[in-house]
FIKOLLUM-149872 format. One record per residue: residue number from 1; residue in one letter; x, y, z of N, C-alpha, C in turn. Coordinates in steps of 0.1 Angstrom, whole numbers, plus 5000, padded with zeros to 4 digits. Layout:
<sites>
(site NUM "A" (X Y Z) (X Y Z) (X Y Z))
...
</sites>
This chain:
<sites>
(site 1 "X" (6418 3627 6773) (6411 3618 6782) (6413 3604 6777))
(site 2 "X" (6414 3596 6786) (6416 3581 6781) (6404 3574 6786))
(site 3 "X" (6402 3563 6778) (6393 3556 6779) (6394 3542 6772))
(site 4 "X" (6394 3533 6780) (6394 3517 6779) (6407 3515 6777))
(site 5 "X" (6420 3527 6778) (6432 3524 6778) (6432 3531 6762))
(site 6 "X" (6423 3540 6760) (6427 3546 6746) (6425 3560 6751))
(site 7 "X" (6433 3573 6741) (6434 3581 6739) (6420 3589 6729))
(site 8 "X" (6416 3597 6735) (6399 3601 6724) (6395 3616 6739))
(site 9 "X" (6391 3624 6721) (6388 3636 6726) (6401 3648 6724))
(site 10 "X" (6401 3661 6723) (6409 3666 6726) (6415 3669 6726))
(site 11 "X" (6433 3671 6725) (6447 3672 6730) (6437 3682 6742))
(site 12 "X" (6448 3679 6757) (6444 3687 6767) (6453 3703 6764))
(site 13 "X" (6460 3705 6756) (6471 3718 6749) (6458 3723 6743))
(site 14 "X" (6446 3717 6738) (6434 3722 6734) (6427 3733 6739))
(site 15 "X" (6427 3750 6737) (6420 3756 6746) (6408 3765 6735))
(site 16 "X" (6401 3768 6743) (6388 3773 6737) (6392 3787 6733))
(site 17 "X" (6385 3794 6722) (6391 3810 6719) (6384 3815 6726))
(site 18 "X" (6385 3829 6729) (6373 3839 6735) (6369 3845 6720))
(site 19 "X" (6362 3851 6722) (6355 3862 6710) (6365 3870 6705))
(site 20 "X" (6373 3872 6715) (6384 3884 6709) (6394 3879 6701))
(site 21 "X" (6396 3865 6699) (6407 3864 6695) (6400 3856 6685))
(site 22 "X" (6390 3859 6678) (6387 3855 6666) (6383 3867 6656))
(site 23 "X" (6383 3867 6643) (6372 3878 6636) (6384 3888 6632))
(site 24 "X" (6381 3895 6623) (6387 3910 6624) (6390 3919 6632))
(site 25 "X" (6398 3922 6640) (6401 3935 6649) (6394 3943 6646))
(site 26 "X" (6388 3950 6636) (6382 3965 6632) (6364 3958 6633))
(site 27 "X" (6363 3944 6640) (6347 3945 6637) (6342 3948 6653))
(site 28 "X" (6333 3951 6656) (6333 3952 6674) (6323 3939 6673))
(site 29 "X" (6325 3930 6685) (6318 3921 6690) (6308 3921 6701))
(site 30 "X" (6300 3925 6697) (6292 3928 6711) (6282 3916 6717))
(site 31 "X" (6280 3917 6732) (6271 3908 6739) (6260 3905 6729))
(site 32 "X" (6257 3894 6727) (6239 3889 6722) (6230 3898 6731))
(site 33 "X" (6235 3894 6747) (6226 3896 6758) (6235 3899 6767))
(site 34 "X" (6232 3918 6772) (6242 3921 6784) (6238 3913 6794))
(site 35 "X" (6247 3909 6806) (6237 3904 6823) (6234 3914 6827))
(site 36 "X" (6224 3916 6832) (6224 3924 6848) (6232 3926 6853))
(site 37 "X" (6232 3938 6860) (6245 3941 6868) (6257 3934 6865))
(site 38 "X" (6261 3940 6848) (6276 3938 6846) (6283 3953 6846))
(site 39 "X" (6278 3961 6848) (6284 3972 6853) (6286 3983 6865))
(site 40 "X" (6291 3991 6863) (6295 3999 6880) (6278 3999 6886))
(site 41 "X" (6278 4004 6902) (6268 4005 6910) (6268 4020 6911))
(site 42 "X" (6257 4025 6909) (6254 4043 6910) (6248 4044 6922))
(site 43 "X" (6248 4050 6936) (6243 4056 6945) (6234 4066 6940))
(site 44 "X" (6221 4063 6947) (6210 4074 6946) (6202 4082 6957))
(site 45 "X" (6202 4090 6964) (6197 4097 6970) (6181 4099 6967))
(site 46 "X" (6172 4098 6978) (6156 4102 6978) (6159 4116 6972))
(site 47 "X" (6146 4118 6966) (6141 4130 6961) (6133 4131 6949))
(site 48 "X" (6135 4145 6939) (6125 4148 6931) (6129 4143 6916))
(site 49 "X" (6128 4136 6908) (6134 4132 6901) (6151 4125 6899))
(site 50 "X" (6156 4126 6909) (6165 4119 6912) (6170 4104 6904))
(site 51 "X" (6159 4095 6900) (6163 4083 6893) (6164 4087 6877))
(site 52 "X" (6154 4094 6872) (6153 4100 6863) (6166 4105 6856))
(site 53 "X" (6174 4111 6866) (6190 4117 6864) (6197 4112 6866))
(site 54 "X" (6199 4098 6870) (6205 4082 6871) (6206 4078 6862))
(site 55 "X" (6195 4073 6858) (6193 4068 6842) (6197 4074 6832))
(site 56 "X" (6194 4089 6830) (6202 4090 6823) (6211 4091 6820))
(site 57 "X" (6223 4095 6830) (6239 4088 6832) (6242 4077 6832))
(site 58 "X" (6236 4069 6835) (6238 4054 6831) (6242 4049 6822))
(site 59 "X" (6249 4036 6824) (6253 4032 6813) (6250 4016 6810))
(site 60 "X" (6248 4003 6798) (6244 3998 6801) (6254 3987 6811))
(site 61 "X" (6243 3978 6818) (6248 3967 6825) (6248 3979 6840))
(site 62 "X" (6248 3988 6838) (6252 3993 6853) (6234 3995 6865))
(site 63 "X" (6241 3995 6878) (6231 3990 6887) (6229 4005 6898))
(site 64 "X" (6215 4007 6894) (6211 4018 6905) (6203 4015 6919))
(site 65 "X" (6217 4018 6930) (6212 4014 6943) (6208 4026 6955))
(site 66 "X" (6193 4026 6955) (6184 4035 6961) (6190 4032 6973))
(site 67 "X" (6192 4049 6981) (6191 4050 6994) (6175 4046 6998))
(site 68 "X" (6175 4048 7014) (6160 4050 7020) (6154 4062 7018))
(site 69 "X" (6141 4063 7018) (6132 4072 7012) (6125 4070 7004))
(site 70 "X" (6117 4081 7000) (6105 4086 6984) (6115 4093 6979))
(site 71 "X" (6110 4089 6965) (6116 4091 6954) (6104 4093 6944))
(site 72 "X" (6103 4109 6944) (6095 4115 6932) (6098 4118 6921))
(site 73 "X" (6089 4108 6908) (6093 4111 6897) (6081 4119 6888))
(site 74 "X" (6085 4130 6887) (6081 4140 6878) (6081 4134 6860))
(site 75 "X" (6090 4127 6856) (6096 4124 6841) (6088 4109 6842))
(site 76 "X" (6085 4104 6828) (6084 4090 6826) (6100 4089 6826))
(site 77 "X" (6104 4075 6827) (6119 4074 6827) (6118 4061 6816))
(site 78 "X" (6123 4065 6807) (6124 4057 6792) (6143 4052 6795))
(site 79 "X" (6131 4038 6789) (6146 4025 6798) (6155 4028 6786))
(site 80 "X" (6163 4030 6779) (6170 4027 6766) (6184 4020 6767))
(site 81 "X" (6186 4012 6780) (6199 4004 6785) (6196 3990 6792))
(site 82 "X" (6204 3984 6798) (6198 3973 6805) (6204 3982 6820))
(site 83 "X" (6193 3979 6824) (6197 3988 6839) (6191 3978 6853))
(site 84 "X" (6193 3980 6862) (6190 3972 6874) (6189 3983 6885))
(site 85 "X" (6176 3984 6890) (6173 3991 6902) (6170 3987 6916))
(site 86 "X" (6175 3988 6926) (6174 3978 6937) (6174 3990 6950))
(site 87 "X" (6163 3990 6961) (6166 3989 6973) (6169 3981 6986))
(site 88 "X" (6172 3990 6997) (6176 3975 7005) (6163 3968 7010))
(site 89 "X" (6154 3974 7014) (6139 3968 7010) (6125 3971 7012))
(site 90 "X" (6116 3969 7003) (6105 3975 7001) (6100 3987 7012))
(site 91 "X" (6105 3980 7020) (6097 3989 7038) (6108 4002 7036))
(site 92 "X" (6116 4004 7030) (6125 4013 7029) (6125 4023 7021))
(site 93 "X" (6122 4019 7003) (6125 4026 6997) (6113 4025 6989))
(site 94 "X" (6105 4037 6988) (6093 4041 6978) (6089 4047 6968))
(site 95 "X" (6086 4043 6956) (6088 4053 6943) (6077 4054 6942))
(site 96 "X" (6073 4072 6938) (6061 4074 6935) (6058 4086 6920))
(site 97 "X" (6056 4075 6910) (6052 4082 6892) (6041 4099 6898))
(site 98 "X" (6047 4107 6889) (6035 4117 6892) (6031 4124 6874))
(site 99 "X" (6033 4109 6863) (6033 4110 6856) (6023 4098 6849))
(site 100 "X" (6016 4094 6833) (6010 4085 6833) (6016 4070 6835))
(site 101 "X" (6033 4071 6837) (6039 4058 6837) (6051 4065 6840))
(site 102 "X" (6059 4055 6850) (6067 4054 6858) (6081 4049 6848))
(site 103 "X" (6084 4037 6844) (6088 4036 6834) (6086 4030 6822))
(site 104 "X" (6091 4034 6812) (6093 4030 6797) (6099 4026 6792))
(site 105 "X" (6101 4009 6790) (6112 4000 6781) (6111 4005 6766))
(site 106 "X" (6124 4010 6760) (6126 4013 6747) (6134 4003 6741))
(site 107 "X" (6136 4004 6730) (6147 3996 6717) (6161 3992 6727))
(site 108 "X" (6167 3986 6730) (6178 3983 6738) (6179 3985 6749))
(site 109 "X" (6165 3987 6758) (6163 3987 6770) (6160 3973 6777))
(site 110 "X" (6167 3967 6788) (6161 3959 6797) (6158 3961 6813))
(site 111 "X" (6152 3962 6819) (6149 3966 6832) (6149 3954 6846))
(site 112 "X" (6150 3955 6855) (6155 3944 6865) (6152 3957 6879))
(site 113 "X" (6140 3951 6883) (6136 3957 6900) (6137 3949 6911))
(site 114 "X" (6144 3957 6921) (6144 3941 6933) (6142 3954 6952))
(site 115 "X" (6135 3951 6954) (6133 3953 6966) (6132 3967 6974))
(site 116 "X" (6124 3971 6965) (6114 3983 6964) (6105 3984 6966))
(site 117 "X" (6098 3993 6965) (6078 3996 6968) (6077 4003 6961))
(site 118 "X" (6069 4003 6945) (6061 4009 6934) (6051 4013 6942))
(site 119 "X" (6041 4033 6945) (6029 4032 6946) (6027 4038 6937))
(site 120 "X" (6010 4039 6938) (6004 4047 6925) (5997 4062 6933))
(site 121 "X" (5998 4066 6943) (5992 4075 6950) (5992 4087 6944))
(site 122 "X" (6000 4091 6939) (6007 4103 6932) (6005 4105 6917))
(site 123 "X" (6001 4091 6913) (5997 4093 6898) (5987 4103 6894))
(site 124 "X" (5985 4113 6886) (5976 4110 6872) (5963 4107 6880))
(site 125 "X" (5954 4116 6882) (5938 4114 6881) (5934 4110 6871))
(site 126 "X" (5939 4097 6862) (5930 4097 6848) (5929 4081 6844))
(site 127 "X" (5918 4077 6837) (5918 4065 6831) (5931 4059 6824))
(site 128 "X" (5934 4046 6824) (5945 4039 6813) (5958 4043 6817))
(site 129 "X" (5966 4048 6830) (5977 4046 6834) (5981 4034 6838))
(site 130 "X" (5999 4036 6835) (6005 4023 6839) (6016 4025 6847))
(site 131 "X" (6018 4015 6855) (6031 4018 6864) (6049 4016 6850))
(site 132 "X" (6046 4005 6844) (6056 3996 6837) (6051 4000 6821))
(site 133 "X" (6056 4001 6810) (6053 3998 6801) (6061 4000 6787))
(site 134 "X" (6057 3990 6778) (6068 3994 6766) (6068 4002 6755))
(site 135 "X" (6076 4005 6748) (6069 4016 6737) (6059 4013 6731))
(site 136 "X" (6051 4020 6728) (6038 4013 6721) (6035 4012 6712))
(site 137 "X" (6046 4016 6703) (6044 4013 6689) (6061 4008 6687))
(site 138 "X" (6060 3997 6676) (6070 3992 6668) (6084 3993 6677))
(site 139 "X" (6088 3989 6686) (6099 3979 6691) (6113 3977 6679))
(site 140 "X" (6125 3981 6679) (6133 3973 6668) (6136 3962 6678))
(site 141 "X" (6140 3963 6689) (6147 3948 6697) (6141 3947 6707))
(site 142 "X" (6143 3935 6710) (6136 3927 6721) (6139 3929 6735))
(site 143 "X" (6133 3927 6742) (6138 3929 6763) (6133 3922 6770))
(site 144 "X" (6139 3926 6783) (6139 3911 6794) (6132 3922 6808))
(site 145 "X" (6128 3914 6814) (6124 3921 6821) (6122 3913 6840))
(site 146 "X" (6126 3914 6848) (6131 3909 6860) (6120 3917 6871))
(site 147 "X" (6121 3909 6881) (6114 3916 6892) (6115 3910 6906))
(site 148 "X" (6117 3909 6917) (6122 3902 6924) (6119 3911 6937))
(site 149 "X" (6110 3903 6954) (6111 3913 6962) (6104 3928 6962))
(site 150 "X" (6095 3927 6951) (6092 3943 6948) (6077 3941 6954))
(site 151 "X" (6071 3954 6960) (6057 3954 6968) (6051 3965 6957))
(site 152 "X" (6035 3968 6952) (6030 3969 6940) (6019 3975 6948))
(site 153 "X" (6016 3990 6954) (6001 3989 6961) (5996 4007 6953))
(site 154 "X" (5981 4006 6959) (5977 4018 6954) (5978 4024 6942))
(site 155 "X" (5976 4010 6934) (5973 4017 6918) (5960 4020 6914))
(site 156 "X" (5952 4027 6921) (5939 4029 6920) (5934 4042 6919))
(site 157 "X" (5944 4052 6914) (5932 4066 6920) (5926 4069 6908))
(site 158 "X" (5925 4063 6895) (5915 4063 6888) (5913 4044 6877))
(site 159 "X" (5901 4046 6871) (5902 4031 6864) (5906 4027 6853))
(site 160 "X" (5914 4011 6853) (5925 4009 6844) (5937 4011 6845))
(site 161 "X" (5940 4013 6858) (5956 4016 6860) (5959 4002 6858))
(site 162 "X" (5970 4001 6848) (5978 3987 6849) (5992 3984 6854))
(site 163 "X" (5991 3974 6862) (6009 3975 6865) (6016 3974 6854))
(site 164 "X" (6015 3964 6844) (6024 3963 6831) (6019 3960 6819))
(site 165 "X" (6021 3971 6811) (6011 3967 6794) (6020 3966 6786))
(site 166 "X" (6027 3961 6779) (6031 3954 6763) (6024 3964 6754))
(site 167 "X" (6035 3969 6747) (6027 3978 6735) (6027 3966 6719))
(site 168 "X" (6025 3970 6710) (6020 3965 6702) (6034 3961 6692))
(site 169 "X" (6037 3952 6689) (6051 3948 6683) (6064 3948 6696))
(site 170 "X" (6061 3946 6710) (6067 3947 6715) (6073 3931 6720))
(site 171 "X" (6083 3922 6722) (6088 3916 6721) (6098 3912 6736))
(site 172 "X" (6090 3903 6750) (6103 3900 6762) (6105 3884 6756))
(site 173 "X" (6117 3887 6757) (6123 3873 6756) (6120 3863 6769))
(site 174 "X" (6124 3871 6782) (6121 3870 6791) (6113 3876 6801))
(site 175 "X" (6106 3873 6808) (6096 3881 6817) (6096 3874 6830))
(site 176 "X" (6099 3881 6845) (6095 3872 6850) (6096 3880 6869))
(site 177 "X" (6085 3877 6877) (6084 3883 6885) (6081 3876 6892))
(site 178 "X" (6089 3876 6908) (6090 3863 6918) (6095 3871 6934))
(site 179 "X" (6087 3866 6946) (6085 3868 6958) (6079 3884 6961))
(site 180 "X" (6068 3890 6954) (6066 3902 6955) (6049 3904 6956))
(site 181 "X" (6042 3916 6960) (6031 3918 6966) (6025 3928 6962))
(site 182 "X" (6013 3924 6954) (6008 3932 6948) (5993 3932 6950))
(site 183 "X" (5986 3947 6955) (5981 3948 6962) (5971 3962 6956))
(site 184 "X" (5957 3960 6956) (5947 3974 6950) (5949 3974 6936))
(site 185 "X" (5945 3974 6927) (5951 3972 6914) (5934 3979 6904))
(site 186 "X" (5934 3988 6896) (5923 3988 6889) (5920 3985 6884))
(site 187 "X" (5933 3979 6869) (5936 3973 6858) (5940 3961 6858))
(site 188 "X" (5947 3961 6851) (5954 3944 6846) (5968 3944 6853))
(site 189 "X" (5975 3934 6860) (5988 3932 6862) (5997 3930 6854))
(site 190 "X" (5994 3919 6844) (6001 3917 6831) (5993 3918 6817))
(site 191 "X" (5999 3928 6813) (5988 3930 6797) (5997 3929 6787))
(site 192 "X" (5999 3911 6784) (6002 3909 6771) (5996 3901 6754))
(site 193 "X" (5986 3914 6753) (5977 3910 6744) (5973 3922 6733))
(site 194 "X" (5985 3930 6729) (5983 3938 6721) (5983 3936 6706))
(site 195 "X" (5992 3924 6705) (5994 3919 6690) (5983 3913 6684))
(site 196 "X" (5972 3920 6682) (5961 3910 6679) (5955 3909 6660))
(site 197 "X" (5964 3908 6654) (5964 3906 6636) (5962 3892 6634))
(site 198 "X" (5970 3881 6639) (5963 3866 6640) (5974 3865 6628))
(site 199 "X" (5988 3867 6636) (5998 3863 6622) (6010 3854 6627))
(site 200 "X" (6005 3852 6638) (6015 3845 6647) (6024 3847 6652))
(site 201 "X" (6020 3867 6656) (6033 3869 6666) (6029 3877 6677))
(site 202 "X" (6035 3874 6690) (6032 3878 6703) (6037 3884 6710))
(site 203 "X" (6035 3891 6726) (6042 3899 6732) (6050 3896 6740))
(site 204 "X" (6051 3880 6742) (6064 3874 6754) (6061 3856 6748))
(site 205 "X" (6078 3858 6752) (6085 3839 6749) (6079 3833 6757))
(site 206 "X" (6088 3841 6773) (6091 3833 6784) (6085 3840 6793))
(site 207 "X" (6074 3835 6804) (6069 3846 6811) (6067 3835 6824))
(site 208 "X" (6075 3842 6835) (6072 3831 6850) (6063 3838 6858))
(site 209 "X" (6058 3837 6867) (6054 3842 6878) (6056 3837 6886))
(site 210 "X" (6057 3835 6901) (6061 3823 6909) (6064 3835 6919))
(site 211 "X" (6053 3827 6932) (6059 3835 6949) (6053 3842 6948))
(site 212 "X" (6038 3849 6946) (6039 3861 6948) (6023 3863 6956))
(site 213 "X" (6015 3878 6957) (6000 3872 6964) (6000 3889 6956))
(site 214 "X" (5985 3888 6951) (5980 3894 6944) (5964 3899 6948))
(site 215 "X" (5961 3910 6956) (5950 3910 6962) (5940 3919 6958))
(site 216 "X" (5927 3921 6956) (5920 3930 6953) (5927 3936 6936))
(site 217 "X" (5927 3929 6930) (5931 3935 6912) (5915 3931 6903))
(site 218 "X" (5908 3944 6900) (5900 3945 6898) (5904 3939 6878))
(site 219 "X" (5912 3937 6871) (5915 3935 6864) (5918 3916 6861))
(site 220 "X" (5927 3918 6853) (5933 3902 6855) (5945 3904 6860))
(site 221 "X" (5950 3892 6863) (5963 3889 6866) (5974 3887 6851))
(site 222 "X" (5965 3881 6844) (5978 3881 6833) (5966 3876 6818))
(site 223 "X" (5970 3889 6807) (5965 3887 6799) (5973 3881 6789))
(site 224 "X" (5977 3869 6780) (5984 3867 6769) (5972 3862 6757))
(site 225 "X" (5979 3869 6746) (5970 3866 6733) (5982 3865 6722))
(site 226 "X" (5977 3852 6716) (5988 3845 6707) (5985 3839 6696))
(site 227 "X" (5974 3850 6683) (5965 3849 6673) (5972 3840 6661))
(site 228 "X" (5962 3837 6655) (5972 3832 6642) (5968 3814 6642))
(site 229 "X" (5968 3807 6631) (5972 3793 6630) (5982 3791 6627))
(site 230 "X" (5996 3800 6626) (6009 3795 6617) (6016 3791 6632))
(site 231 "X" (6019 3779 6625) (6030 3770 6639) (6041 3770 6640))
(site 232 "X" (6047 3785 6636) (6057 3781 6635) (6068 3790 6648))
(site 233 "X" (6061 3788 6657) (6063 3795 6674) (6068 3785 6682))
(site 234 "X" (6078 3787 6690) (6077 3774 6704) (6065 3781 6712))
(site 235 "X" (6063 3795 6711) (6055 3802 6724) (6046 3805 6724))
(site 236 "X" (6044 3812 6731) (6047 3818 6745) (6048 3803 6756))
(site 237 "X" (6054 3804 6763) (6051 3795 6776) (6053 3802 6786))
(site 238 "X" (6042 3798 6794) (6044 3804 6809) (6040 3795 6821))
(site 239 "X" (6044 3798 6829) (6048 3799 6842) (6040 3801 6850))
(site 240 "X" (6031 3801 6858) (6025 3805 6871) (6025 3793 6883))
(site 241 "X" (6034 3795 6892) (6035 3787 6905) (6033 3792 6918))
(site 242 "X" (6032 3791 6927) (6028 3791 6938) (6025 3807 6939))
(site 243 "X" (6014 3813 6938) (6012 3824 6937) (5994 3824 6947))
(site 244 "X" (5994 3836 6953) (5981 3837 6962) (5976 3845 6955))
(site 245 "X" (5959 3842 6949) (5952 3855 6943) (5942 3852 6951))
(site 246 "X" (5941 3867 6955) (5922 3873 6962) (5918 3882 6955))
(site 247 "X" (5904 3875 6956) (5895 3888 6949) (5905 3899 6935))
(site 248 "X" (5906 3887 6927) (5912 3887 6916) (5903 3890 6905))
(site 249 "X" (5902 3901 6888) (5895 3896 6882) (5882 3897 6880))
(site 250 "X" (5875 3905 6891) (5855 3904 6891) (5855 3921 6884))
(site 251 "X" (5866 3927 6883) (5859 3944 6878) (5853 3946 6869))
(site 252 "X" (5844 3955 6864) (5835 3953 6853) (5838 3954 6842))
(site 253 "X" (5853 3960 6840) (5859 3965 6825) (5870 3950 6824))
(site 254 "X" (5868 3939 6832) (5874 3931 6827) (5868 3919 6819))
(site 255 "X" (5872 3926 6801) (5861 3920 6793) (5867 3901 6789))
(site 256 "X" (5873 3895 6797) (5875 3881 6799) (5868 3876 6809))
(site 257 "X" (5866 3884 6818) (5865 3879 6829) (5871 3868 6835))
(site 258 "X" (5881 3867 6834) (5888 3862 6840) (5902 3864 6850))
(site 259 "X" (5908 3855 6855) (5917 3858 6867) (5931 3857 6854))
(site 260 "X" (5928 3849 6848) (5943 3844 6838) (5937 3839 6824))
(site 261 "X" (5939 3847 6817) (5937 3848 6800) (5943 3842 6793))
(site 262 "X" (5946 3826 6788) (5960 3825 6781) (5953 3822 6764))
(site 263 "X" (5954 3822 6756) (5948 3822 6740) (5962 3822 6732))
(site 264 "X" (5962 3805 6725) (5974 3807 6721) (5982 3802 6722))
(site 265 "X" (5986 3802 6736) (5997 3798 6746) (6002 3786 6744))
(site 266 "X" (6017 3779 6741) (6017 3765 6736) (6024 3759 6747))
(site 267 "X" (6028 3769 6756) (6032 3759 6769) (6025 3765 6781))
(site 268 "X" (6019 3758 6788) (6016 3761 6799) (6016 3753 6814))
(site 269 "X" (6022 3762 6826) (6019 3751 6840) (6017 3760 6852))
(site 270 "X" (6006 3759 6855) (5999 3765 6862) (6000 3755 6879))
(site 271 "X" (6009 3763 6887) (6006 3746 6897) (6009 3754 6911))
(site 272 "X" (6001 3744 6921) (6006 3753 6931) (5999 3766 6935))
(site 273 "X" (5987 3766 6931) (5984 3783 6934) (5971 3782 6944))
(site 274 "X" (5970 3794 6947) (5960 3793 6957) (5943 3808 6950))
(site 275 "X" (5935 3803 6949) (5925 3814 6943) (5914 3815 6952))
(site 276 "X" (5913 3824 6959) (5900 3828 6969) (5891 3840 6960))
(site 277 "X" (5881 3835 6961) (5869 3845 6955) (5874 3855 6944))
(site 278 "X" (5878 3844 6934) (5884 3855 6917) (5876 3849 6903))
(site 279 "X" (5879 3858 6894) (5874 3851 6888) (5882 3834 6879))
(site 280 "X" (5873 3832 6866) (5883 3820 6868) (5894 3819 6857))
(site 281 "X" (5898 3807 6855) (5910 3805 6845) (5905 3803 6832))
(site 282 "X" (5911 3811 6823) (5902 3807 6808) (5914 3806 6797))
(site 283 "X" (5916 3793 6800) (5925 3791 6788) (5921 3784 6773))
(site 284 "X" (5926 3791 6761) (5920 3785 6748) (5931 3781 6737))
(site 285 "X" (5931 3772 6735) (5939 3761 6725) (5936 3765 6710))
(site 286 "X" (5949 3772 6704) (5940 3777 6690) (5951 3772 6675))
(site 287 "X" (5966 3768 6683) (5972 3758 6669) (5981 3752 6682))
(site 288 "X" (5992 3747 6671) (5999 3740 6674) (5997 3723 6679))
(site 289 "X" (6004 3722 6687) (6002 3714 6703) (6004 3718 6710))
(site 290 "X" (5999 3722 6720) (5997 3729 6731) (5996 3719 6739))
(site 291 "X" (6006 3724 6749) (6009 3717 6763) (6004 3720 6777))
(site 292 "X" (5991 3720 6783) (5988 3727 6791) (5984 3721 6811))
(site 293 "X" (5993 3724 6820) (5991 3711 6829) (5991 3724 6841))
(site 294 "X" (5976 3721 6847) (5973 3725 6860) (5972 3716 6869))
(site 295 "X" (5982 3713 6881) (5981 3710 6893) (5979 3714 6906))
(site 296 "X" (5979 3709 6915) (5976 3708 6932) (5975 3728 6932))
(site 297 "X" (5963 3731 6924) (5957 3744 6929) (5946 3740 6934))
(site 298 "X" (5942 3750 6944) (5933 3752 6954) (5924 3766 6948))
(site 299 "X" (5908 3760 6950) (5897 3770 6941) (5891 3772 6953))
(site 300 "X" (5890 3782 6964) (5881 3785 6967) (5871 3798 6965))
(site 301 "X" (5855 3798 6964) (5848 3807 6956) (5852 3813 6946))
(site 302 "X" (5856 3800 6937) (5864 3806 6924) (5859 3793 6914))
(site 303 "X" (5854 3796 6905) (5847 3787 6897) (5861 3780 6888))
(site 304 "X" (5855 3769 6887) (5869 3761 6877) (5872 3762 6869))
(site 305 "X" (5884 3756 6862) (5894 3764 6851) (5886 3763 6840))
(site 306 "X" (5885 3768 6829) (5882 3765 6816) (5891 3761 6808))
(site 307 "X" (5888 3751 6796) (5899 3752 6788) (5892 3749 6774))
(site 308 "X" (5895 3755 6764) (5888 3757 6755) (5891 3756 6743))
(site 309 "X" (5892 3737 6733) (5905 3734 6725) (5892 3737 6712))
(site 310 "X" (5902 3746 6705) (5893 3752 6694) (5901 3746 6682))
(site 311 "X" (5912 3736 6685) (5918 3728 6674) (5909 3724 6670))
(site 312 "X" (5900 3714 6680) (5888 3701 6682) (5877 3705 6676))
(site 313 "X" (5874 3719 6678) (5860 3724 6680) (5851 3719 6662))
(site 314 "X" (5860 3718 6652) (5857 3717 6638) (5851 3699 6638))
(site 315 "X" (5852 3688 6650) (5848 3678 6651) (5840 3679 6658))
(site 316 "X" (5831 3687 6665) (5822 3691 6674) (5826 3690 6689))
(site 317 "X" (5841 3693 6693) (5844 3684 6707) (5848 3701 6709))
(site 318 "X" (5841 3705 6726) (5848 3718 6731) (5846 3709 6746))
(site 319 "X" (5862 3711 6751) (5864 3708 6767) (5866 3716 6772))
(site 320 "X" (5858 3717 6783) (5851 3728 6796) (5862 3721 6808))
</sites>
């Protein structure tokens, strides 16, 4: 490249290596992070465990594309790849768990749903089911987790059903769920608040929400807990944008009472949302610097945010 009549930067004969042509031949190089759908597309036919026998032929990066129909799963279906499940759309294609959880992110699993209908009709008469969930004990690697277009109803035929709980050491880099409809809920939508030792490690980085309406969830909408004074975290930060919640939050087993739980949390932006008769926002400041900015939301019969800086609290200052 020239510049001011000089030569700088470069030779353009200059090319970049790939991965392969660096290193040892005998070492394998593998992705940090597969994409999504970087491999073949599997056709799936409605029926009785049918995804269940997908997955496990699967391979990772590859993408399972649901015909129309119900789709009964008898099996929890334990994620152990990066997989992507897609119908053509929710009005079309309906999956129904007849087990305590639908699926299970394991050790090198990542999951990606798009335009489908999750119900809970078929579940499990029993307390503490989940649609989504991760191993619940000790995680070796981390996951991502996508959602897009997906409809969420009828998780109610007993109390505590949660759409997605985080087990304990469990670890998304990314999280994130956008233009989707979720609807009847017993439990919690997002339960990430299992890690509770106060050693400064949590159950998600990066967590969005954005697009979506959330109606009748007797639980919260999103629990995060991020114990500890050690600063030595960017996270968690999250996300919540233009999102509708009704009658969010008031059930009696929900011991925050709240619509959105964040403790911990060093980024936060909450903007854009709309809250009719839920409960309220309870956010608490407990190291770091914490970044936290709520804009042009609308409260109606919904009492105002809290925020609760327990940095301060040792000078006698707590802001409500």
């Amino acid at each position: 490249m020239t510049v001011d009549g000089m030569q700088v930067g470069a030779d353009d004969s200059v090319k970049a290596l790939s991965k392969d042509e660096v290193g040892p031949s005998w070492y394998q190089k593998k992705e940090y992070e597969l994409p999504f759908k970087s491999g073949k597309e599997i056709r799936v036919d409605p029926g009785v465990n049918t995804i269940f026998d997908a997955v496990t032929q699967a391979e990772d990066g590859d993408v399972l594309v649901l015909g129309e129909g119900k789709y009964s799963e008898e099996k929890i279906i334990k994620v152990e790849k990066v997989l992507s499940i897609e119908g053509a759309s929710p009005d079309l294609v309906t999956i129904l768990p007849q087990r305590s959880a639908l699926f299970e992110i394991s050790d090198n699993g990542a999951l990606a749903l798009q335009r489908v209908t999750l119900a809970g009709t078929d579940a499990p008469d029993a307390a503490g089911n989940t649609l989504i969930r991760t191993k619940k004990w000790g995680m070796l690697t981390n996951y991502r987790f996508t959602m897009d277009n997906v409809k969420v109803v009828d998780v109610d035929i007993n109390h505590s059903f949660h759409f997605f709980s985080a087990g304990a050491r469990s670890f998304a880099t990314h999280f994130s769920v956008t233009n989707s409809h979720f609807e009847t809920i017993s439990g919690n939508v997002f339960a990430f608040n299992k890690v509770k030792d106060d050693l400064g490690i949590y159950n998600v980085e990066v967590l969005n929400i954005s697009n979506n309406v959330f109606e009748n969830v007797s639980g919260a909408l999103a629990l995060i807990y991020r114990g500890g004074t050690d600063e030595s975290t960017f996270g968690p930060k999250v996300t919540l944008s233009d999102n509708t919640l009704t009658k969010v939050g008031h059930g009696k087993r929900n011991k925050r009472k709240a619509s959105i739980f964040l403790h911990g949390v060093q980024k936060t932006n909450i903007r854009n949302n709309t809250f009719d008769s839920s409960a309220k926002v309870r956010i608490e400041h407990t190291v770091g610097e914490p970044q936290t900015t709520l804009s042009q939301n609308s409260f109606s019969n919904t009492d105002k945010p809290s925020i609760i800086d327990f940095l301060m609290a040792k000078d006698g200052c707590q802001c409500q």
